[in-house]
C-alpha positions as CSV (number, residue, x, y, z in Angstrom):
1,X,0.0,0.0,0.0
2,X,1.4,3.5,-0.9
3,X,1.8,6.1,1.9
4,X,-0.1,8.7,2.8
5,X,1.1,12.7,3.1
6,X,0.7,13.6,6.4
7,X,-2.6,15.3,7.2
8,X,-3.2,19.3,8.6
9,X,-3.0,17.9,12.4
10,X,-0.3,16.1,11.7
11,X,1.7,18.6,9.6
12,X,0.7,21.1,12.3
13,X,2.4,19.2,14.9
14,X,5.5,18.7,12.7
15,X,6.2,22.4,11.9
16,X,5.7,23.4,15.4
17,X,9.3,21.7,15.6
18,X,11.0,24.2,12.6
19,X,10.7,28.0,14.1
20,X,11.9,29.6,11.2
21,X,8.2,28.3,9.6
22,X,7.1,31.3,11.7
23,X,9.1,33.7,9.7
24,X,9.2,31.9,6.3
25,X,8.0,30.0,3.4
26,X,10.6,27.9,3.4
27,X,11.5,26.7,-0.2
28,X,14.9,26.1,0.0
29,X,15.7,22.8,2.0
30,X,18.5,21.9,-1.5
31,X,20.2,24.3,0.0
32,X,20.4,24.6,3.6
33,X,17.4,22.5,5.6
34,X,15.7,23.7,8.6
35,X,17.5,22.2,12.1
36,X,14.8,21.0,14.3
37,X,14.4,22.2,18.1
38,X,15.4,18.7,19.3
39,X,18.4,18.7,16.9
40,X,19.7,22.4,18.8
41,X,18.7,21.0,22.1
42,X,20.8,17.9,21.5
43,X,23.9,20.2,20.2
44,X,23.3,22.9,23.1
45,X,23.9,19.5,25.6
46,X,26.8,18.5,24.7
47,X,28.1,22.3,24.3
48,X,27.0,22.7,28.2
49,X,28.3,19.4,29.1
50,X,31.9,20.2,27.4
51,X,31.5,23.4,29.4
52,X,31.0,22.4,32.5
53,X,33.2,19.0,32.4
54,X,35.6,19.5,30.0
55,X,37.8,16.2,29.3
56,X,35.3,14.3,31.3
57,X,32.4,14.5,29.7
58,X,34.3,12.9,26.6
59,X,36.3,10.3,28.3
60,X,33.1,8.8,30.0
61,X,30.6,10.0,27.6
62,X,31.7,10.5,24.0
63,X,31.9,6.7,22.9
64,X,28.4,6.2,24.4
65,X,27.0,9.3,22.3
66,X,28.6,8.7,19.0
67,X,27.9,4.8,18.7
68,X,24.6,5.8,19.7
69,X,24.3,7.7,16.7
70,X,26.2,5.5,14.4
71,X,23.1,2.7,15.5
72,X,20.7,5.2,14.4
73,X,21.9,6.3,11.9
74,X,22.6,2.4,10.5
75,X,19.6,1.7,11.4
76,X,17.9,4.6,9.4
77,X,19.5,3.9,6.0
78,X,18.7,0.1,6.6
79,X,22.6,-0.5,7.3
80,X,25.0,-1.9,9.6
81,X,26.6,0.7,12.1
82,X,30.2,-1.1,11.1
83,X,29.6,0.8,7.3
84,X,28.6,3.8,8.8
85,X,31.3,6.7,9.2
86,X,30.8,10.5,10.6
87,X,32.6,12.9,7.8
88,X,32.6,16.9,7.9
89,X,30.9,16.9,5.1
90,X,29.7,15.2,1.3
91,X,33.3,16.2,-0.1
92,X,34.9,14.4,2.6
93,X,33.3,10.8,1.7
94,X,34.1,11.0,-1.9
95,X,37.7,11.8,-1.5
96,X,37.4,8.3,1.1
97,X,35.8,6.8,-1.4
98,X,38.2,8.0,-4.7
99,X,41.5,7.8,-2.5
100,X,40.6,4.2,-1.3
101,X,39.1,2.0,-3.8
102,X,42.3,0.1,-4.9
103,X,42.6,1.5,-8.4
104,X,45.4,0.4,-10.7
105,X,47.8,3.0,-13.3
106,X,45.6,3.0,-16.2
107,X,41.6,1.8,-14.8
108,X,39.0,4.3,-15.3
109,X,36.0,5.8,-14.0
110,X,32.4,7.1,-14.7
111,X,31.3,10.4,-14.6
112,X,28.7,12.4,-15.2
113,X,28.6,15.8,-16.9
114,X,26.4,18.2,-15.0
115,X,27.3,16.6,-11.8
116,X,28.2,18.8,-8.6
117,X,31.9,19.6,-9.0
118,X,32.1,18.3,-5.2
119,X,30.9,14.7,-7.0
120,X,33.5,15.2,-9.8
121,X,36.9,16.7,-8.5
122,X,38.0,14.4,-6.2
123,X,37.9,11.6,-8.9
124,X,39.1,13.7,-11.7
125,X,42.4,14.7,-9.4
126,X,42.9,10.9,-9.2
127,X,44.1,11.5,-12.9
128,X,47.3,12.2,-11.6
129,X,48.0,9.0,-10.0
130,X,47.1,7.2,-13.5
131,X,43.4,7.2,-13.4
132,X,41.0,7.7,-16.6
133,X,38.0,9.8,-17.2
134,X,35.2,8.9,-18.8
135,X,32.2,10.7,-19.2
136,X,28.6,10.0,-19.2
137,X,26.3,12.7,-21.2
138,X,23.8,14.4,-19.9
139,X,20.4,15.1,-21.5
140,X,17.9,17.4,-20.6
141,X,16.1,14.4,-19.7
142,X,18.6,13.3,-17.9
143,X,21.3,10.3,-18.3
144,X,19.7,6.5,-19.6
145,X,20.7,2.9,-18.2
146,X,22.2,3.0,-22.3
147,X,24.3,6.0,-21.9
148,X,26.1,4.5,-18.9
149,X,26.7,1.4,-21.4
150,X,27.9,3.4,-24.4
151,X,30.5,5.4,-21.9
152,X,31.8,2.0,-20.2
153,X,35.3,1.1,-21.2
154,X,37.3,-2.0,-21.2
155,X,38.5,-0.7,-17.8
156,X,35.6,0.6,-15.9
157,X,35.9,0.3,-12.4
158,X,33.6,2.6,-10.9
159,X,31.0,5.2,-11.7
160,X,30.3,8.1,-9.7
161,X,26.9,9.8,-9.7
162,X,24.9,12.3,-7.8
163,X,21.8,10.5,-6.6
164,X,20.0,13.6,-7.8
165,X,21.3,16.0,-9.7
166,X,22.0,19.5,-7.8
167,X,20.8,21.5,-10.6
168,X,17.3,20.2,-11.8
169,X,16.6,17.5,-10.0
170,X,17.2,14.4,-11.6
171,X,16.7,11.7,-9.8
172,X,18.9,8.4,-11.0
173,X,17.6,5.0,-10.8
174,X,20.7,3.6,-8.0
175,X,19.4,-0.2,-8.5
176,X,19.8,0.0,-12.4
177,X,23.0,1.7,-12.3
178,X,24.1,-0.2,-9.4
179,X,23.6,-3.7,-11.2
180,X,25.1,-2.7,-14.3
181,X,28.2,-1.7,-12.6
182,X,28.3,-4.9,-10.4
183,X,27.8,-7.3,-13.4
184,X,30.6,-6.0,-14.9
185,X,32.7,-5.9,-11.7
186,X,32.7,-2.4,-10.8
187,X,32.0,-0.1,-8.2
188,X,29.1,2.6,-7.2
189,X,29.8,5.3,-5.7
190,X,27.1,7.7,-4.9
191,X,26.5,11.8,-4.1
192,X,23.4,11.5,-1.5
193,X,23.0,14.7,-0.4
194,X,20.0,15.6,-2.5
195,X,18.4,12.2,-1.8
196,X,18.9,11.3,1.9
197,X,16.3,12.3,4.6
198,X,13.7,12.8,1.6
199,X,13.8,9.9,0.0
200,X,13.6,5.7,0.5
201,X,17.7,4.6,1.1
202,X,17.7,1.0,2.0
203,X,21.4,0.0,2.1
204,X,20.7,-3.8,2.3
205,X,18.7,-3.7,-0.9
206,X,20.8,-1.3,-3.0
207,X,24.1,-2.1,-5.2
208,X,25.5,1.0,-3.7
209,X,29.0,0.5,-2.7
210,X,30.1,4.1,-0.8
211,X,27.2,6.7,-0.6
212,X,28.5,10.1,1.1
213,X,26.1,13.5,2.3
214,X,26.4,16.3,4.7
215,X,23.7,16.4,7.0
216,X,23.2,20.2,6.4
217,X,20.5,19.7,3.5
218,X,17.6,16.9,3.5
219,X,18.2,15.4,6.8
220,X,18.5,18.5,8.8
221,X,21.5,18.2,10.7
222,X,24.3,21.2,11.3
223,X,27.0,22.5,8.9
224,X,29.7,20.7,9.5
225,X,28.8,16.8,10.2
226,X,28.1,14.4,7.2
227,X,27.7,10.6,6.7
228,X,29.4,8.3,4.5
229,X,28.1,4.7,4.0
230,X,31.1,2.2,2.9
231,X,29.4,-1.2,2.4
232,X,31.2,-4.2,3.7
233,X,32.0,-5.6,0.6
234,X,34.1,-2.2,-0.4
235,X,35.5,-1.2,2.8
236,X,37.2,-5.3,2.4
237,X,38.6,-4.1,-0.5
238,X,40.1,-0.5,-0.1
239,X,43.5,0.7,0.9
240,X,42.5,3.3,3.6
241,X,44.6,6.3,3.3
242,X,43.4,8.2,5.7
243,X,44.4,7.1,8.7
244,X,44.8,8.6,12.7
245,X,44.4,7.7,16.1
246,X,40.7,7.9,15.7
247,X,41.2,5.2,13.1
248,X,42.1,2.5,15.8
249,X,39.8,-0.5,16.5
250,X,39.1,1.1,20.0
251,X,40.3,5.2,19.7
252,X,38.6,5.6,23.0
253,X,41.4,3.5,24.7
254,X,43.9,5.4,25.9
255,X,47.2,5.0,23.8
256,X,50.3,2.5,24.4
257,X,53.9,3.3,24.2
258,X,53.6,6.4,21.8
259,X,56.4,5.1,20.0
260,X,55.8,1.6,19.2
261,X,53.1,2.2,16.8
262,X,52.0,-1.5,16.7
263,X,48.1,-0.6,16.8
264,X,45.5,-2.2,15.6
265,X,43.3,-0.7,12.6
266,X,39.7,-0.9,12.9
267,X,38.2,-2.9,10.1
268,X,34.6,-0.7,9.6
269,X,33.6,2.3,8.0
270,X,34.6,4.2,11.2
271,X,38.5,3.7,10.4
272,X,38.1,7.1,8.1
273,X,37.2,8.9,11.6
274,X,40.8,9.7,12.3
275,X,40.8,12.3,14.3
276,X,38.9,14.0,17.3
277,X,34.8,13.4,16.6
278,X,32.4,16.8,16.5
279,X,30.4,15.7,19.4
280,X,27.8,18.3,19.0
281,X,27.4,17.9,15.4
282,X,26.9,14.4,16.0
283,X,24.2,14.8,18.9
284,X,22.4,17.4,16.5
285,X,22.5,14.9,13.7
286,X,21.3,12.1,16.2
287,X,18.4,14.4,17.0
288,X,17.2,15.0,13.2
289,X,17.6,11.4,12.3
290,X,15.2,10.4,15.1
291,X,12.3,12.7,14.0
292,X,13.0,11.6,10.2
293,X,12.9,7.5,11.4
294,X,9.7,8.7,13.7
295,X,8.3,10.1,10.7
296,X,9.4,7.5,8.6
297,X,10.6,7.9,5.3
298,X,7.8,6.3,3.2
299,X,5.5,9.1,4.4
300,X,8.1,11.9,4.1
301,X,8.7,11.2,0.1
302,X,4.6,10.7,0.1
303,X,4.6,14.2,1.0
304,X,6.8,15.7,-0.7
305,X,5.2,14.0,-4.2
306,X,2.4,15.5,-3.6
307,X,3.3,19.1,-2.7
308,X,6.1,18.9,-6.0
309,X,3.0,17.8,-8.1
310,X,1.1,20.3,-7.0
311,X,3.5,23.0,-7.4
312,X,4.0,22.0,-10.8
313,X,0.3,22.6,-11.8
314,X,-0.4,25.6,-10.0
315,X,3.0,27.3,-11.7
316,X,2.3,26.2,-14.9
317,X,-1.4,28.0,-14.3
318,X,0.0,31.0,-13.7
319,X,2.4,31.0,-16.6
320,X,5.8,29.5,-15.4
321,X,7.3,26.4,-16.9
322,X,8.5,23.2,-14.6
323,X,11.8,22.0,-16.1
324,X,12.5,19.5,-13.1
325,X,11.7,15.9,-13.5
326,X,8.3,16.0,-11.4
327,X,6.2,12.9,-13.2
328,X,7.7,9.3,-13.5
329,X,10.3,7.8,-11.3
330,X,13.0,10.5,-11.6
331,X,11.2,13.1,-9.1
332,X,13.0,14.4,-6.3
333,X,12.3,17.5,-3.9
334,X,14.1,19.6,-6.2
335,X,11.7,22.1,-8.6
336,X,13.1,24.3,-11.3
337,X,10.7,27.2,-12.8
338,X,11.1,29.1,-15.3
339,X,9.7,32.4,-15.7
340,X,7.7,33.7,-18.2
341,X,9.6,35.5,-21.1
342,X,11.1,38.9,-20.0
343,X,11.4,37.9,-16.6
344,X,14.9,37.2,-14.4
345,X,15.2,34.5,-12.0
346,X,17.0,36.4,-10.0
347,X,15.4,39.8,-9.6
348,X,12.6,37.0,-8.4
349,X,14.5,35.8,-5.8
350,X,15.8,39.1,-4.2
351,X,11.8,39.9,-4.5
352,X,10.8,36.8,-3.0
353,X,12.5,37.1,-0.3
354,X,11.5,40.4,0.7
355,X,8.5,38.9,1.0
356,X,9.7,36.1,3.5
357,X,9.6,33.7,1.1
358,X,13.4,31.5,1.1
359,X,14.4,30.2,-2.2
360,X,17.2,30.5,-4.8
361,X,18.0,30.6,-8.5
362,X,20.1,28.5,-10.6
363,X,20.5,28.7,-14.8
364,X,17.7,31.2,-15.4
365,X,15.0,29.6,-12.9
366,X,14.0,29.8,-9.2
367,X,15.1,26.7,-7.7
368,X,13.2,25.1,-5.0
369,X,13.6,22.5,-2.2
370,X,10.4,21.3,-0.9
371,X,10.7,19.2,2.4
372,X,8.2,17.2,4.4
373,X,7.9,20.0,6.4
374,X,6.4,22.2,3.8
375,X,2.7,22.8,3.1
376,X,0.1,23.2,0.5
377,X,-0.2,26.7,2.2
378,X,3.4,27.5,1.1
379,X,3.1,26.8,-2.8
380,X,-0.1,29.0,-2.3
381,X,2.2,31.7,-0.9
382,X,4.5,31.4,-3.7
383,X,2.1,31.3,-6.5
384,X,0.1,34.4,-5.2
385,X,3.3,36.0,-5.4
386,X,4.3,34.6,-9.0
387,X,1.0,35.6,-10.3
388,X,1.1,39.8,-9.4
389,X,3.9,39.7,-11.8
């Protein structure tokens, strides 16, 4: 049975926890997502608790709250907390992911033109060390299962994609592109950051080898903190790099002989962690993740379908073309319109906001990111704002 959007009491109840829906129509979640009260409560803890006892507080609490987390967040993306690693941000998990995966002088990779340049750079900078680019093209329709074929070469060991597409939306199908790639014994790595905390992510069904985000965008955590899922089957394989004292199968011991160096590596995703953890950012990320998994993420797409579809009917009315994927399987949160003729995206935005309504503009169009959180009453906002032009 498909799910349901969530209904006025119940969306009532879940914007009470976003304050800035007091001041706002908030259209702009692809950008920077609302943080929850729980998530700032959960920060302004820790940030007390580091106050007030210092060294302590992470001696005898830290390992407790970040495992914690790790379960949750595992848990959340239908994972094991043993492929689940804290980064700063998306960036961070791709250059894990391209610096690791034991490439040889000469293999090449899978990209796709368009693609966030944080998707992109830290695999074509692998060029120096011998790796080859191959690139993917991009139609306005967005890549097919074909044009991944027709790129592949005779050494193809990865492709790297943005789940959706930063700029309009795109949303790629991971289980197609996932089981070409394994059938012909290479790896998929994945750009989440426009998918997660909006969208269905079940690790244990999905050929997805290394999926990275920062927390800042769809699943409502604080600059700063990010996740990066390494499947089993890939961390077995890579040649970590990136490698400190947090990388230790127990960093929460305290250390031998300084000198000896004869320390045991841990053998999960959490051997990228190698340094000194961002407790709050953790707690805060905790704190979103519980809402989203109390939610549940069935219903949070469900609702965000419905307000994208209707969006795209009531703009259109009013004279402004959709050119996001909103129909078919590719939707995503993401909504591009264009303006009638005449009109700048931009001078829209700037007057959009002065009416407390958050968006932004990208390639001649507003660009929108509608959450779970939003409501019909928002795209009413916007249109009736769209329409005095």
């Amino acid at each position: 049975m498909a799910e349901k959007p969530f209904d006025p009491q119940e969306l009532q109840e879940i914007r009470a926890e976003f304050p800035a829906l007091r001041r706002y129509v908030y259209l702009a979640s692809n950008g920077l997502g609302l943080l929850p009260r729980r998530a700032r409560r959960a920060a302004t803890a820790v940030l007390r608790q580091l106050a007030l006892d210092g060294i302590a507080f992470e001696i005898f609490h830290g390992h407790e709250l970040v495992e914690r987390a790790r379960q949750r967040t595992a848990d959340f993306f239908g994972a094991s907390p043993d492929e689940i690693a804290f980064s700063r941000n998306t960036t961070e998990g791709l250059i894990w992911a391209a610096e690791s995966l034991p490439w040889n002088p000469g293999d090449e990779v899978l990209l796709v033109r368009g693609s966030h340049p944080s998707t992109v750079l830290p695999f074509l900078v692998r060029q120096l060390a011998g790796l080859r680019v191959r690139w993917v093209r991009y139609s306005t329709s967005g890549p097919t299962l074909d044009d991944f074929r027709a790129a592949w070469g005779e050494r193809t060991r990865a492709v790297v994609l943005s789940w959706v597409e930063f700029h309009n939306g795109f949303r790629h199908d991971l289980t197609a592109v996932g089981n070409l790639a394994h059938e012909r014994g290479a790896w998929l790595v994945c750009d989440a950051v426009q998918g997660w905390g909006a969208l269905p992510f079940e690790a244990r069904t999905l050929p997805v080898d290394v999926a990275a985000a920062g927390a800042q965008k769809w699943l409502l955590g604080p600059p700063g903190i990010g996740v990066c899922y390494v499947a089993r089957r890939a961390r077995n394989s890579m040649r970590v790099l990136h490698v400190g004292a947090g990388s230790l199968a127990n960093p929460w011991e305290p250390l031998g002989p300084v000198t000896s160096y004869d320390t045991e590596m841990a053998t999960g995703a959490n051997c990228f962690e190698e340094g000194t953890r961002n407790l709050p950012g953790i707690a805060a990320l905790e704190a979103s993740i519980s809402l989203l998994s109390e939610l549940g993420i069935g219903r949070i797409a469900a609702q965000i379908q419905s307000l994208v579809s209707y969006l795209a009917a009531e703009a259109e009315r009013v004279g402004w073309r959709v050119k996001s994927a909103w129909g078919g399987r590719a939707w995503s949160g993401i909504v591009l319109l264009q303006p009638p003729e005449g009109e700048n995206a931009e001078a829209w935005m700037h007057r959009l906001h002065q009416e407390h309504i958050a968006i932004n503009h990208r390639e001649g169009c507003l660009h929108l990111g509608i959450h779970f959180y939003n409501a019909p009453q928002d795209i009413d906002a916007l249109v009736r704002a769209l329409e005095r032009s």
